[in-house]
N, C-alpha and C positions, 0 to 999 in steps of 0.2 A: 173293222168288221163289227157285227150288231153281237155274235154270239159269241157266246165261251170259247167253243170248238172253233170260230174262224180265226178269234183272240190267239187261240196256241199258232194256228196258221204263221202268225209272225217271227214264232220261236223256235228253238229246240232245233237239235241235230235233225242234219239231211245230208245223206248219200248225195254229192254234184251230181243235179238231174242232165243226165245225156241217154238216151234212148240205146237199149240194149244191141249191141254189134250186131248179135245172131240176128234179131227181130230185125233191122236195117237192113242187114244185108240179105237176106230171106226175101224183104219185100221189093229191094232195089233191083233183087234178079229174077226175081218175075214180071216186073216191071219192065225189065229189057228183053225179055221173049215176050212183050206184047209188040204188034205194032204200031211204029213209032206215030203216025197218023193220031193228032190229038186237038186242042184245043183248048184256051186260056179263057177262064170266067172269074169274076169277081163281083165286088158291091162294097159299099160305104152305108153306114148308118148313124143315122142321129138318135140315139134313146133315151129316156126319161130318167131310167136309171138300169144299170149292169148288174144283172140277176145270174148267180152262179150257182147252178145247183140248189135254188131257192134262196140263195143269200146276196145282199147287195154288196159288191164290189166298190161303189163309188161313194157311198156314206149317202144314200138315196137321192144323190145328186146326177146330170146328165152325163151323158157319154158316148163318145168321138168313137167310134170301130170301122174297119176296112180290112178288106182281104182278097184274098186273088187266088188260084189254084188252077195248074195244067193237070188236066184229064186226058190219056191215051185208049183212044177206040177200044184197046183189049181191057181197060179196065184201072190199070195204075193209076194212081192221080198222088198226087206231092200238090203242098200248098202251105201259105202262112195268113195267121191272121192276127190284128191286135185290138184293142182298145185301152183309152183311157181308164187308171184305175185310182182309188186313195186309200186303200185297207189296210198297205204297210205304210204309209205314211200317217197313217192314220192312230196306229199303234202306239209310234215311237216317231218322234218330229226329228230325229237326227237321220232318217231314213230316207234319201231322196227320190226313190223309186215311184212311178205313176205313172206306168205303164207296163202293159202284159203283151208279150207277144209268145204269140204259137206257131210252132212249126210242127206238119203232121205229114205222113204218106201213109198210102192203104191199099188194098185191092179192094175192087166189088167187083158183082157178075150176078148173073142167074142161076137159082137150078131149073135148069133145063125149060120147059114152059110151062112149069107151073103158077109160074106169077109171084113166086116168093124171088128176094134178091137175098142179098148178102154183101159184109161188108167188113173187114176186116184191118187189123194198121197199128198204129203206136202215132201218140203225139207228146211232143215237150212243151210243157207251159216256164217260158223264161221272164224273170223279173228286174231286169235290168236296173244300177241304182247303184249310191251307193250308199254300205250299214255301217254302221257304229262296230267296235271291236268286239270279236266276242261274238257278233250277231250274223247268223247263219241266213244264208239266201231262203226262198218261198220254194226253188224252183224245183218242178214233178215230174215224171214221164209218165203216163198211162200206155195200156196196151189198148182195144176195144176190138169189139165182133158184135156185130147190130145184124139184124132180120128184119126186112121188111114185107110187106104184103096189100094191096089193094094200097087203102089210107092208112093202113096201123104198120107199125115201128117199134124193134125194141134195141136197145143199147147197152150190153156189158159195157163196165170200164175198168178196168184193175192196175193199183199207182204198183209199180215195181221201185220206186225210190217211196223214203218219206213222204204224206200227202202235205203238198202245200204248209212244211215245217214242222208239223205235228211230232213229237219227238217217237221214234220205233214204230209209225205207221205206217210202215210197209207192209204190204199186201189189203189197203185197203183199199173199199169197191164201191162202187154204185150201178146202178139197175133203171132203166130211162124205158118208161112206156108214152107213145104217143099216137095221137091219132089226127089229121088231117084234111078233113072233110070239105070240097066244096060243093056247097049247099046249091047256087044260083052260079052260073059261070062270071068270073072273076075273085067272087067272094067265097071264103075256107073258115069253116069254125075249126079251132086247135085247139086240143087237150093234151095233158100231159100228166103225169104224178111220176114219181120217181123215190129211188130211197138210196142213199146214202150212209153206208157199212165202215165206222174209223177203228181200226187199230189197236188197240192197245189206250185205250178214252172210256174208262166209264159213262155213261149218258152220253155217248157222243155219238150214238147212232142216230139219224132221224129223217125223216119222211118229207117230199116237199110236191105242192102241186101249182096245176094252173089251167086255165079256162081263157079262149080267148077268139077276138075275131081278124081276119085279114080282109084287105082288098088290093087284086093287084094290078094297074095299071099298063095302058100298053105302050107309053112312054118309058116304061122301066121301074117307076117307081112302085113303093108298095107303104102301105101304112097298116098297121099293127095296134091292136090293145088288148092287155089280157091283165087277169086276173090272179094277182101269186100269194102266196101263203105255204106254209110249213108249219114243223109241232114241234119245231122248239119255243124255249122260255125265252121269252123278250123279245125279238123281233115281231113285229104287223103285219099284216097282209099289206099288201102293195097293189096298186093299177101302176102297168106300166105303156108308155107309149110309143112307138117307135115308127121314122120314117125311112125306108132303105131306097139306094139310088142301086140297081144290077147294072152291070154289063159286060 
C-alpha cells in the first residue's frame, strides 16, 4: 500500500474476521420469509488499477475482478466477489497472498413509494495466503445500511473486527456519497467522495474522492474512467480505467 494507514493494514492483531452470528443469522431468516423466486447476476472486469476507498490495492498496477450474486424477488440477495491484489505482498515478500475475495449477504426494499430504497447486510473481506510467523491475516467483516434515492446513494460501513490489520481498530467507519447520472441514454457521469474514520491511528482519518464517466453497451459490456484522489501525504491522484463484461 502507498500510505502509512494501508502500511499498518498489513500488521498488528485482528479478531479472525467471520461475520457476526446474530447479523447472519438475522439476515438469513429474512431471507427465507422472502420468496424464493430469484435470480443470478454477475460480471468480470479488467481495470487499470483497484481503488479501495481511494487507495490502490494493486501498487497502481492492473487488475482481474469477477463476481456473481443471487437476488430473491422479496429482497435477500448473498453474493461473492474477488480481485487481483499485491498490498500484502507488497509489504512483506514472505506473504504469498494476491488475492481478495468477498463474501456478503443483505436485504434491500423500498419505503413504500417514495422512491427512496434501502439497503442493509454485513460482508467479510478474506485474504487468502500464506504469512510469515507472528504475522496476523488482513481479514475484516463490515456491517453497512446505504440509502438510496433518484441518482444519489449513501453508504455506512462499520469494521466490527480489526480494519484490514490495523491494530485495536475496531469500530472503525466510513461514509460513501455518490451520485450517478445519465446525462444522454447509455452514458452516466459518476461522482463520489467519501471519508474514511480509523480507530485508534493518529492522522489516520482521511477523505477520498472521484469524478468520472461511463458508457454502457448493449452487448453487455461497459467502459469506465474517472478520476481519484485523496488528502493523505504521498499518494497522487490517479485516472483510472476500467472495462466490465455483465451478465
Amino acid at each position: 500500500m502507498s500510505s502509512s494507514i494501508n502500511n499498518k493494514k498489513a500488521r498488528g492483531s485482528i479478531r479472525k474476521g467471520k461475520a457476526p452470528a446474530a447479523i447472519v443469522a438475522l439476515l438469513v431468516a429474512m431471507g427465507m420469509g422472502q420468496a424464493h423466486a430469484g435470480e443470478w447476476s454477475g460480471s468480470v472486469t479488467l481495470t487499470s488499477d483497484y481503488l479501495f476507498r481511494g487507495i490502490t490495492q494493486t501498487n497502481e498496477e492492473p487488475a482481474l475482478q469477477g463476481g456473481i450474486e443471487y437476488a430473491t424477488d422479496g429482497g435477500f440477495y448473498v453474493g461473492g466477489w474477488g480481485s487481483s491484489i499485491s498490498w500484502l505482498s507488497d509489504s512483506d515478500p514472505d506473504i504469498s497472498s494476491q488475492v481478495e475475495l468477498d463474501g456478503y449477504l443483505g436485504f434491500r426494499g423500498d419505503f413504500g413509494d417514495s422512491g427512496f430504497g434501502w439497503d442493509v447486510g454485513a460482508i467479510y473481506y478474506w485474504y487468502p495466503g500464506d504469512y510469515p510467523s507472528g504475522f496476523n491475516s488482513a481479514d475484516t467483516t463490515e456491517v453497512y445500511f446505504g440509502l438510496g434515492w433518484s441518482f444519489l446513494s449513501a453508504k455506512y460501513s462499520y469494521a466490527v473486527t480489526d480494519l484490514f490489520g490495523i491494530p485495536d481498530s475496531d469500530g472503525s467507519s466510513a461514509l460513501d456519497l455518490g451520485a450517478s447520472w445519465e446525462f444522454v441514454p447509455s452514458w452516466t457521469f459518476d461522482a463520489a467522495v467519501g471519508k474514511q474514520w480509523v480507530e485508534n491511528v493518529d492522522g489516520g482519518d482521511y477523505a477520498y474522492w472521484k469524478l468520472g464517466v461511463g458508457k454502457a453497451f448493449e452487448n453487455g459490456f461497459d467502459i469506465a474512467v474517472a478520476y481519484n484522489d485523496e488528502d493523505l501525504i504521498g499518494p497522487d491522484a490517479t485516472w483510472t480505467f476500467a472495462l466490465t463484461k455483465s451478465f
